[in-house]
N, C-alpha and C positions, 0 to 999 in steps of 0.2 A: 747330462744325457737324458734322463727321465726329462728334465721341462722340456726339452726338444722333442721328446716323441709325443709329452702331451699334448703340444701344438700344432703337431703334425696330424695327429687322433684327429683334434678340434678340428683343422681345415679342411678335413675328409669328410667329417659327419655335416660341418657347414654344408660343402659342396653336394652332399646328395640330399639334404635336406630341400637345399634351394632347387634342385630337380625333380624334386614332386609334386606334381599338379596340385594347384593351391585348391582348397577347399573353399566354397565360400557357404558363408552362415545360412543355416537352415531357414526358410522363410517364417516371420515371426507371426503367431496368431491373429486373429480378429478382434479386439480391442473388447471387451467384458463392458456391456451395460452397467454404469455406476445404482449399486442398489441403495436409494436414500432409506436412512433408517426411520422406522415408524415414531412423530414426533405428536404430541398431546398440545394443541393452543385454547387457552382460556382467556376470559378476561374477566379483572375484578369490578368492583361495582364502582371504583373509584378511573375505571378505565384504561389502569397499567394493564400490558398481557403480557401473557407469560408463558413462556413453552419448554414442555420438559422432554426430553430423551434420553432412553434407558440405551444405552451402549458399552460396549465390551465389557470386559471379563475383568481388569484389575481394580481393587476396591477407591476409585478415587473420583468424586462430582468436584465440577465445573462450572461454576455460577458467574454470566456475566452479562450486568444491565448494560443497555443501547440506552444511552437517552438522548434525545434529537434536541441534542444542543452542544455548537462546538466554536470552532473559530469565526465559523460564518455568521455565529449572532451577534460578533463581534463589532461594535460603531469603529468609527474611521481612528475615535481617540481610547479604544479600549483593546488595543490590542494585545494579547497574553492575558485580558484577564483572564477567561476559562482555562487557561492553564493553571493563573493564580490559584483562581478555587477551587481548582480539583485540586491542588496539591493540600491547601488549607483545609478540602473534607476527611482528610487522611489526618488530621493531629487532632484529631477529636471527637467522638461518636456518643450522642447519650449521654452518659455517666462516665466513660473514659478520657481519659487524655489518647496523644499521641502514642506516648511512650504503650498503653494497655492496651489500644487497639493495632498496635503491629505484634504484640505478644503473644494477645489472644489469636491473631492469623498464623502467627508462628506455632501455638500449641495444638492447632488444628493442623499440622503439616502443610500449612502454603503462606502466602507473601498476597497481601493486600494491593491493587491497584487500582489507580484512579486518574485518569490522565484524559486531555481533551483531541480530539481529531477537527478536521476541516469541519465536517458534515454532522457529528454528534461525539458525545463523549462515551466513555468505557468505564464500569467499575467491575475487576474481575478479580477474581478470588477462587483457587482451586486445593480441595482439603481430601484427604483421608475422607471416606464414605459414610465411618462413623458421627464425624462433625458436620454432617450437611445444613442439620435442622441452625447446628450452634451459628453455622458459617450462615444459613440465613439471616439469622437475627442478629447478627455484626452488619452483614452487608444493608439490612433494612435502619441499623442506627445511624450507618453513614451516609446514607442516601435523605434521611426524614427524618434525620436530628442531628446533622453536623453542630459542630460549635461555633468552627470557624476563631480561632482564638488570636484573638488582637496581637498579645506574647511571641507567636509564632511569624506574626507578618515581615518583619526586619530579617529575619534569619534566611525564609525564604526569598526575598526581594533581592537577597544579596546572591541568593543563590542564581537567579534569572538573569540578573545583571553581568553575572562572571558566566553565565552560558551565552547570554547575548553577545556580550565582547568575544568569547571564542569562537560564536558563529560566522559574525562580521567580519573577522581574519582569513577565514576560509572563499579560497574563490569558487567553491562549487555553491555554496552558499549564498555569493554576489550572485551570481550568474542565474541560481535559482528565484532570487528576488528579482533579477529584472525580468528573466523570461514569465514569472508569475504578471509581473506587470502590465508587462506588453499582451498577455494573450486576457487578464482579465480588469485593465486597468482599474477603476474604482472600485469594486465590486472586493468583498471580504478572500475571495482567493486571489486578489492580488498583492494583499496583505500579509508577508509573512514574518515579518521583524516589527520591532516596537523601536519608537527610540527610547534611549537612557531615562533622556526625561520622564515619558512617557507613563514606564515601569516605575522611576522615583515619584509619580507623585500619586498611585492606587494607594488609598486608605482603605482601613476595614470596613468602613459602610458601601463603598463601591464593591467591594466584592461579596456581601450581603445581599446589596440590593442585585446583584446580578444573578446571585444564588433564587432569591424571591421573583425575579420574572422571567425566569428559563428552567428551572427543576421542576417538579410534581409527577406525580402518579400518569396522568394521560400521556405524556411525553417519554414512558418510560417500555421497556420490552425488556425481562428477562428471560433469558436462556439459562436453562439447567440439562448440563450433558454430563452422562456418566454412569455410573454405579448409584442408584438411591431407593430408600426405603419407599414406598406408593405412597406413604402416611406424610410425606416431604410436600404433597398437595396443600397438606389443610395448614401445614407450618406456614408455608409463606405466605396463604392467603389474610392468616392471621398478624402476618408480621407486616404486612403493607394495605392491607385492606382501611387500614384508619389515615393514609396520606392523604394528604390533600391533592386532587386534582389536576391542578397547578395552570399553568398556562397552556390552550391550541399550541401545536405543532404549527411552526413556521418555517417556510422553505421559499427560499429567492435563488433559484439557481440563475447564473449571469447568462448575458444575451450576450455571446462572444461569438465574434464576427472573423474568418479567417484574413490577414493581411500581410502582405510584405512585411515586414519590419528589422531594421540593424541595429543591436545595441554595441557597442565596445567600450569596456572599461577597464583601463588602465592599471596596468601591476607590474611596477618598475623594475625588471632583473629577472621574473619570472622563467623559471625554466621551460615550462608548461601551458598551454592555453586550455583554457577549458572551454566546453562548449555547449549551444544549448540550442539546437534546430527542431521547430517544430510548429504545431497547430491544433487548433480545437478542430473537432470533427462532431456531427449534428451522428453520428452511429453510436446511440446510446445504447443500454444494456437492452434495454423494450424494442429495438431497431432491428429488422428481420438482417442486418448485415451488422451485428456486432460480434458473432461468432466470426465471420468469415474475415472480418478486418482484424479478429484478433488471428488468426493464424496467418496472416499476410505479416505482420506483427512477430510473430514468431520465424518466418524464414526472414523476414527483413530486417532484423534488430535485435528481438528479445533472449533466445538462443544464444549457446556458447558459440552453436557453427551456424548462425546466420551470415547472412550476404555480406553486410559491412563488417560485422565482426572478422571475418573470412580477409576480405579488401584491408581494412588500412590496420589490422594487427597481425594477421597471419601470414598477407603478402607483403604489406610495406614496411609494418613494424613502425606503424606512427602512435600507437598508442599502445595499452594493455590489455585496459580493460571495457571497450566503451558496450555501450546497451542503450535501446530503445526501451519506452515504456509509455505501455497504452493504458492510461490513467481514469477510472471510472468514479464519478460525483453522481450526485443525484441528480438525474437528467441533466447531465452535463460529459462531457469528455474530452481527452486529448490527446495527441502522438506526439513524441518527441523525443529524440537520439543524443544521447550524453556520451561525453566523452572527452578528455584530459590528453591531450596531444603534444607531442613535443613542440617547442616554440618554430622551428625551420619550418616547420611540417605542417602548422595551422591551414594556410590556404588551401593547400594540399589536402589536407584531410577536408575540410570542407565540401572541398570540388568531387570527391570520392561519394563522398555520403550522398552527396545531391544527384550523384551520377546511377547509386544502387537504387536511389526511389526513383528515378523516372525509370531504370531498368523495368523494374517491378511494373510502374504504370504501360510500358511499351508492348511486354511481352509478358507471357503465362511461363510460371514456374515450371520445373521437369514434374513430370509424377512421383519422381523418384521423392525431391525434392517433397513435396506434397506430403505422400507419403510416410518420412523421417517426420515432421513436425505434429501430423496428425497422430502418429504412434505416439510422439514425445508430450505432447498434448493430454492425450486420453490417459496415460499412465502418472503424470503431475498432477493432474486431476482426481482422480483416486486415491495417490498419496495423501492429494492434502487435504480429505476428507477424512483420512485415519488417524484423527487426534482429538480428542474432545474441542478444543480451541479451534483446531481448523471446520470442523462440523460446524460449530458457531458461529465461527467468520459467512460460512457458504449460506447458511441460513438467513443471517440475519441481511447478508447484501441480497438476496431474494426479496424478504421484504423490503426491506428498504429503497429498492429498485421497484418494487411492485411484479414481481417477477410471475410469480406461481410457483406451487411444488414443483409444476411439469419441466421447469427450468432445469431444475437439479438432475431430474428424471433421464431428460432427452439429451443434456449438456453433451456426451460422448459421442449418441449417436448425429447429431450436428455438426459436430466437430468434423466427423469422419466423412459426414457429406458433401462437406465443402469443395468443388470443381478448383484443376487449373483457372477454367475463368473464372470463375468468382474471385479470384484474389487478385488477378489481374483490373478484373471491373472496380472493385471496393480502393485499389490503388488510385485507381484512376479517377473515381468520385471522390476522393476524402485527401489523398495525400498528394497534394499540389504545389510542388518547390517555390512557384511564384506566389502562393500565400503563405510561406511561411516564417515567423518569427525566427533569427538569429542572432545569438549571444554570443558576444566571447569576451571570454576578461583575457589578458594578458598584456605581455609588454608593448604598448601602442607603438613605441620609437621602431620596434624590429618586425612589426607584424601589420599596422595598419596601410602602407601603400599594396601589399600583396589583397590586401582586402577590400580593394575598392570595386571587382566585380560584383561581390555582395551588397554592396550598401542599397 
């Protein structure tokens, strides 16, 4: 008798709930100017620079060199080395081994890293406030006195080897190397995989000499974000001022042409197709429309509640999880829509995808629309400035991009400038279905006659 009247309670209080004028949410403020915090740039005599910023309140710096050397200095038959020796400057610094230079990072309260990017590599280390000076002069023996230990080379070779074979397994992985292919054919970012061989046959003098014509002082920018003593100036000048030089900065970004293109590669039994739609676009970070193509970006792909997100997982339920992403190199770029579709449903999702970008190209977004991404925008933006690491990141892609402070400065209020047409116009210059590259791996036998529109 009681469950019965509690049910009866509940279908009462439902009912007149559902008959109150619904409320809708207060309208949300004016997006707050991102304030960039005040940053110190020097440079030493040997050319490295170096920029410090004092931020927030808990006692912990953040030290991490750029050095403008990465996969791209890579030759056609050297691929993975810069990962090689970044991994081999970690097993020995100075007078340490491996085993004393992940110790001494551990006593410092952080974790040593060293790892290479398309564009330049990273050595980042982040300590208690107290070790900054100590954490310098670890970071200055890894960078200007690795050992590089012969002992060490088998162990990691093996380790590249068992990550290579697990990449190669992966179809996002195929599908990523041909789409790299097709949009950057010879050029070092079309290079993403080494063969077997290739890894089997780096000796320790190749990764020596690779260390000797791409490391040195001029090629080098550290960032220090955090909590640190002012006297943390004279530390590093003294801990790097004796490096050597080392090699000009060199930069070959690709002359990538947008084109038609169909890749399909075969994955016998596969459940799933993956996929890989897109194109370089000349709307580099310096381009008065790379703000504007990135929130076109954001209602058309990047977002949870973008257009095609919305289309073929919310409506059709062809995928889960798919996402565009507007990809920034050194004066270089690219768009492009990823996404793991069920096998039925490949064509289908394709024809979808290509149907939200010409939308996009045809017609101007609602305001509403507009709106939602530029709030969502301005506030991801500000997040990801509230981290020492992320502070770093924003910085260092400034310069690196040749940006200006003013970039960091204005970023919000740009953002918010952006017109329905302009997203519509920046659609319509850059994202053009009949230039663009598509990939798909999956099962050929069940998927390729549905895919001869595309080819």
């Amino acid at each position: 008798m009681r469950r019965h009247k509690g049910v009866f309670c509940l279908a009462i209080f439902c009912a007149l709930a559902a008959a109150q004028p619904k409320q809708a949410p207060p309208p949300g403020s004016a997006p707050k100017p991102f304030v960039v915090p005040p940053r110190e740039t020097f440079t030493l005599k040997n050319g490295m620079k170096v920029t410090l910023v004092q931020y927030g309140a808990i006692p912990v710096t953040t030290l991490s060199a750029r050095i403008a050397f990465g996969n791209a200095n890579e030759a056609a038959n050297q691929v993975w080395l810069a990962d090689l020796l970044c991994a081999l400057m970690k097993e020995g610094a100075g007078t340490r081994n491996g085993v004393q230079v992940a110790e001494e990072a551990a006593r410092m309260g952080g974790q040593l890293e060293v790892a290479a990017r398309p564009d330049y590599s990273v050595a980042n280390l982040q300590v208690l406030s107290e070790f900054a000076p100590d954490a310098v002069r670890l970071l200055a023996d890894v960078l200007e006195r690795p050992t590089l230990p012969a002992s060490e080379l088998e162990r990691l070779r093996t380790d590249m080897l068992r990550r290579l074979s697990v990449e190669l397994s992966q179809p996002q992985s195929l599908a990523d190397q041909a789409f790299a292919k097709a949009l950057y054919g010879e050029h070092p970012y079309g290079r993403l995989f080494p063969t077997e061989m290739m890894l089997k046959g780096y000796a320790i003098d190749d990764v020596r000499k690779f260390y000797q014509a791409n490391l040195g002082a001029h090629r080098t920018h550290l960032y220090v974000v955090g909590r640190f003593d002012p006297g943390l100036k004279k530390t590093i000048t003294q801990a790097f001022e004796s490096w050597v030089a080392g090699p000009e900065v060199v930069r070959d970004p690709p002359k990538a042409t947008a084109k038609k293109q169909f890749v399909l590669i075969d994955r016998p039994n596969a459940e799933q197709s993956t996929l890989r739609i897109g194109l370089p676009v000349s709307a580099i970070p310096t381009s008065r429309d790379a703000i504007p193509l990135s929130v076109a970006d954001g209602i058309l792909g990047s977002s949870f509640g973008s257009r095609i997100t919305a289309n073929i997982r919310e409506q059709k339920g062809y995928t889960y999880s798919p996402q565009s992403v507007l990809v920034n190199r050194y004066h270089t770029s690219s768009w492009a829509e990823y996404a793991d579709v069920t096998t039925k449903s490949t064509a289908d999702s394709i024809k979808e995808i290509l149907y939200e970008i010409d939308r996009m190209r045809k017609e101007a977004p609602s305001e509403q629309e507009l709106k939602g991404i530029q709030n969502y925008m301005s506030g991801i933006f500000v997040l990801r400035n509230s981290s020492n690491s992320g502070i770093i990141g924003q910085l260092a892609f400034v310069d690196t991009q040749g940006l200006g402070d003013d970039y960091l400065k204005t970023y919000v209020q740009k953002v918010n400038s952006v017109t329905r047409q302009d997203l519509q116009r920046v659609a319509e210059t850059y994202l053009d279905p009949g230039k663009m590259a598509l990939v798909v791996v999956g099962d050929k036998a069940k998927i390729e006659d549905s895919l001869k529109p595309y080819r």
